[in-house]
N, C-alpha and C positions, 0 to 999 in steps of 0.2 A: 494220088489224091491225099496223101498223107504229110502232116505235116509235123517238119523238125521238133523235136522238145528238147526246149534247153535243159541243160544239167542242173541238178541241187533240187532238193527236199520241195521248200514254195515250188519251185517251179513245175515240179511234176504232179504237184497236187491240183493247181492250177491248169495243166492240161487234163489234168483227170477228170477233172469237175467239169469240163470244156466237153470233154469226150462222152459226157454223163449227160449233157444238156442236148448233145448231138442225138441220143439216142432218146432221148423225150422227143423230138422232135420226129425217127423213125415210129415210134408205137405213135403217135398223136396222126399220121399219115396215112402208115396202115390202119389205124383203126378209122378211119373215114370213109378210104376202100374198100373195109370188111360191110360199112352201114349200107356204102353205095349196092354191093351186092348184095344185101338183104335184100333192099328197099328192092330193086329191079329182079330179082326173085318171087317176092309177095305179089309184084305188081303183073310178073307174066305165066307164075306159076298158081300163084294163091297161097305158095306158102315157099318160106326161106330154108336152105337146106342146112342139115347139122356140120359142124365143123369136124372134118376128119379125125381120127381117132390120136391123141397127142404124139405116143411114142413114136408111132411112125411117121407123120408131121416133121418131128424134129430131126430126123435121120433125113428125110428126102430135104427139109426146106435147108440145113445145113448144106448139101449139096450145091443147092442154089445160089446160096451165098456168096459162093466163088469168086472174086476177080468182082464182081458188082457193087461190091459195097469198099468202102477204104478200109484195111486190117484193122485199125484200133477201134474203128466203130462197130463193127462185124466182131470184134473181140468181145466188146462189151457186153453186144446184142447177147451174146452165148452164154454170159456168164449170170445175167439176168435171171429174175426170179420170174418172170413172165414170158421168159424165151419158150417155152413152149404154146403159151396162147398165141403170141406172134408167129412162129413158127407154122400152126393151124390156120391161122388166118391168110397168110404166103399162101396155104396149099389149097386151101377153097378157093383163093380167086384164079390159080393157074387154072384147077379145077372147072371155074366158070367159064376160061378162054382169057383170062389175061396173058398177055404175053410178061411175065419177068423178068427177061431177059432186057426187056426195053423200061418196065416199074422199076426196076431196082437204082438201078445205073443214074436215073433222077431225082429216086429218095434219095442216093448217097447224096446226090448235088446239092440238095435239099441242109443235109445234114454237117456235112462241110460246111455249108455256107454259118450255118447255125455255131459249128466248133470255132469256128475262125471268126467268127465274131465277140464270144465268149472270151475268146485270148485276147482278142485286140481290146477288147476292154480292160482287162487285167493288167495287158502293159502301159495302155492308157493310164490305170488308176498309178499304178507304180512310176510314170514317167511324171504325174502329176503332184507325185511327193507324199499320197495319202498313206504310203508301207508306216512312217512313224505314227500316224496319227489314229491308224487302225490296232496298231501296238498299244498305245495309251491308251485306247478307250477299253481293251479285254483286259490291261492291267489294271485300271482305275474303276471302272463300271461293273455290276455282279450280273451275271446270263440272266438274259430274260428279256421280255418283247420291246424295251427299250431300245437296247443297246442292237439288238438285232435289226427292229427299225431302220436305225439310222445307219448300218453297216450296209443293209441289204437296197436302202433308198437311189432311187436313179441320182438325185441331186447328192449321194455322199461328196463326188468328187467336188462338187461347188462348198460343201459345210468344210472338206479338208482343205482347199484356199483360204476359205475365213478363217478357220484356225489358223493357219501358217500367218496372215497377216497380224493377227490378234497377236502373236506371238513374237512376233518380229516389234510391235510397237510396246513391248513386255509388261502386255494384260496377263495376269494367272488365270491359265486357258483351263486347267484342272478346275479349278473354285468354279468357274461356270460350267464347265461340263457335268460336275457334279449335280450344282443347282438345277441344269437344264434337266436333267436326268430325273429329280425327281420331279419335276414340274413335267412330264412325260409319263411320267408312271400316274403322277395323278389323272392325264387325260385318259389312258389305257384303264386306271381304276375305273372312271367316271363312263366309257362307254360300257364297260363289262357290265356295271350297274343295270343298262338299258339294255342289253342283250339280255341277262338273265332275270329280268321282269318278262321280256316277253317269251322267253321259253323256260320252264319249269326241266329240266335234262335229266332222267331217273340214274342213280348210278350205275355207273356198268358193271358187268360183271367183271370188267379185269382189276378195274377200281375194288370192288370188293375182295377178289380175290390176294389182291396186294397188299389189305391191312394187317397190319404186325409189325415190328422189330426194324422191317427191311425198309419201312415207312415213316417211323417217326420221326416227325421234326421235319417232316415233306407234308407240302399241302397240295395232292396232287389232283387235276382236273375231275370233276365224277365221270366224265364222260372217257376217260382213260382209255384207247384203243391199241392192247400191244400187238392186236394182228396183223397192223398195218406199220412197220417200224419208221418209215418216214415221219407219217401222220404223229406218231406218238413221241416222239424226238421235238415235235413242233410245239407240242403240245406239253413238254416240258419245256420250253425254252431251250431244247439244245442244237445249236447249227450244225452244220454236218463236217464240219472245221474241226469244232471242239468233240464232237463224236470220234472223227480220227483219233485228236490228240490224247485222248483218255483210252481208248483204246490200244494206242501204242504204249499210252505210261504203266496199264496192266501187264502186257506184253513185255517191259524193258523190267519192269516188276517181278518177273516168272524167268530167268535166263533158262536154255535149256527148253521151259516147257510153254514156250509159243504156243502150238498145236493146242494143248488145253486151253489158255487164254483165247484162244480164236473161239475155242467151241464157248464158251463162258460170255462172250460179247455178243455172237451168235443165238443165246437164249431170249427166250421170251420179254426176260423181267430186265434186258441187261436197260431199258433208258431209264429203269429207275434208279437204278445203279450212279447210273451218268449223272442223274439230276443232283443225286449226295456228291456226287464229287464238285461240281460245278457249283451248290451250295457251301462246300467245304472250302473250297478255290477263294469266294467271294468274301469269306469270314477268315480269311489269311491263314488257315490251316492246313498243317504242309501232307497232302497227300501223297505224296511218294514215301516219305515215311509210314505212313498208315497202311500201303499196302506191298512194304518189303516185310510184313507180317505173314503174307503168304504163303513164302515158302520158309520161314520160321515154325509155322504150325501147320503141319501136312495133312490133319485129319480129315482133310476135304478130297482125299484121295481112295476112301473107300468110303459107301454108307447105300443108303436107298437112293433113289432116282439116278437121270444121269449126271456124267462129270461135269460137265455143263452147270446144271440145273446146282448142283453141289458147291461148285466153286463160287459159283453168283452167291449164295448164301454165305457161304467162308467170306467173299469178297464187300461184302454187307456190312458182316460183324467186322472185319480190321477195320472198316473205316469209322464205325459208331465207337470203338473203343480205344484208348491210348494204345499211340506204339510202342511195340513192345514186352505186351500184354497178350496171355495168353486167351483165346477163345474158351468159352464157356461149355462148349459142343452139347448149350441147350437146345431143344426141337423148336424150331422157331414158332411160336402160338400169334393168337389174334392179338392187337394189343387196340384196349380199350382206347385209349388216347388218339390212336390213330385211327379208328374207325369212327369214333366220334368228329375228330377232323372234317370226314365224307360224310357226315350223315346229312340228309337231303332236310335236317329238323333243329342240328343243334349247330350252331357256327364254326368253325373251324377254330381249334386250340392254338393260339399264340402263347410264344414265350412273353414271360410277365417283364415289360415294360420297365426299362431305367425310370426311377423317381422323377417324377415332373416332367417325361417326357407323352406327347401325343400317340395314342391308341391307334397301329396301322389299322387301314381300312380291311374288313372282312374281304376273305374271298381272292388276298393274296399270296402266290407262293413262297415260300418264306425264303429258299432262296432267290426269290426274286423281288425283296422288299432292299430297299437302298435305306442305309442309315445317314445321318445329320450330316452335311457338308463337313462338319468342323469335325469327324471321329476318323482321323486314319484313312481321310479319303486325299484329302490334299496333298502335295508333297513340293 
């Protein structure tokens, strides 16, 4: 039930991603199965029973696994952060009398069907010529719900023909993508408007807990959720693309000490991390220099907290500081600027404006504000 992956970098990222949707598609099945058994519980017992006890869940429902599911989707399932609520939810419905052996074998079918459609789209998009045109728009356009928009849109594959035509009769496809772009962020400014009239959203605490040093010059959502690392990746504008790529450029950053970099991407704070860099990406500043700082100044190899938690900090200050420049290995404090940014009273601090140019609207991420067609967007 498994299927070939071609060779090279794209392309295995592209069955990852394939393989990642497969298994949305197993938790989104079992969790429908786990309701049906409530509901039919409540309904002949008067009340639904608790879900077996996790550790051992995981040990019996891996058992089960076996030959049921296709290896890479079953790989997945394991390495998950929720494999153990799924794994409990397997063992209540055998539990109930499901047979598994005959569930499983149609979730896989389920799920297959789901992976291989995911790829067939992806070589669809690639046979249809959009590889350049998704290239031009992360070189030319700054992350954020723009550009994500129109990557993530069913109709991309139809906008990358029109470019290709527009291009072939040699309209400057940049000058308008630019234009388009921000003529997008104004629609995105304009409903945000209308969303946050009608809900007033108190800051979160991760939001609060985030103000300082590690923040400034980020204008990041109040409602900042880093307990959910998908949700909060979104919620900076970061795709899960460029979450890779920033991950791997910390990683190729550290030779040698990968295993830290992992634990460091791993932490809590690492999508604010992401948002500076993908801020920094946007404003043509070369961050790979910024964090071959790292292992220049090793002080993040001993201190309080974990290594993790320490290197996200060290990893903060190389990129707010020139390369090449030693860290200051001061304790990072609150920093007024940045918390006044959040404050649910006073408007977010923008950098002060070129002479005679228009005041971005409040309420935008700064790396996700687009400047004037004509400044270094064109080429």
């Amino acid at each position: 039930m498994s299927t070939p992956v071609p060779q090279g970098e794209p392309f295995a990222e592209s069955a990852g991603e394939a393989v990642e949707t497969a298994v949305m598609s197993v938790r989104l099945v079992m969790a429908i199965a786990d309701a049906v058994r409530r509901h039919q519980q409540r309904l002949k017992k008067g009340e639904e029973e608790e879900l077996p006890p996790a550790e051992q869940a995981v040990q019996d429902a891996k058992e089960e696994l076996k030959d049921l599911l296709p290896a890479d989707i079953s790989a997945a399932m394991l390495k998950g952060a929720d494999w153990p609520q799924l794994a409990q939810q397997m063992m209540a419905l055998k539990k109930a009398g499901v047979d598994l052996e005959q569930l499983l074998p149609r979730v896989g079918e389920i799920a297959v069907s789901v992976r291989d459609q995911v790829l067939a789209n992806e070589e669809r998009v690639a046979a249809e010529g959009t590889g350049q045109w998704e290239k031009m728009l992360r070189d030319l356009l700054p992350a954020g719900p723009v550009r994500e928009a129109m990557l993530s849109s069913p109709a991309w594959p139809e906008m990358a023909v029109t470019l290709s035509q527009l291009d072939a009769k040699r309209v400057n496809v940049r000058q308008i993508l630019v234009a388009a772009h921000d003529e997008g962020l104004g629609v995105d400014q304009a409903m945000a408007k209308v969303f946050a009239a009608g809900e007033a959203s108190a800051t979160s605490r991760d939001a609060m807990l985030s103000w300082g040093p590690m923040t400034e010059g980020l204008d990041l959502p109040k409602d900042l959720d880093l307990s959910d690392r998908d949700r909060a990746l979104r919620q900076v504008a970061i795709s899960s693309q460029e979450n890779q790529r920033f991950a791997r450029m910390v990683r190729e950053a550290m030779p040698g000490r990968e295993r830290d970099a992992d634990l460091m991407v791993a932490a809590r704070q690492w999508p604010v991390v992401a948002a500076r860099m993908a801020k920094m990406e946007s404003e043509r500043q070369p961050v790979k220099e910024h964090l071959a700082g790292l292992m220049k100044d090793t002080s993040w190899e001993k201190g309080q907290g974990s290594l993790g938690t320490r290197l996200l900090q060290a990893t903060s200050d190389a990129l707010r500081r020139p390369p090449g420049t030693a860290g200051t290995g001061a304790r990072p404090r609150v920093s007024t600027t940045a918390a006044r940014s959040q404050s649910s009273t006073v408007g977010p601090t923008k950098a002060q404006a070129p002479k005679g140019a228009a005041p971005a609207e409040p309420g935008v991420a700064a790396h996700r504000e687009a400047g004037p067609a004509k400044q270094g967007r064109t080429r």
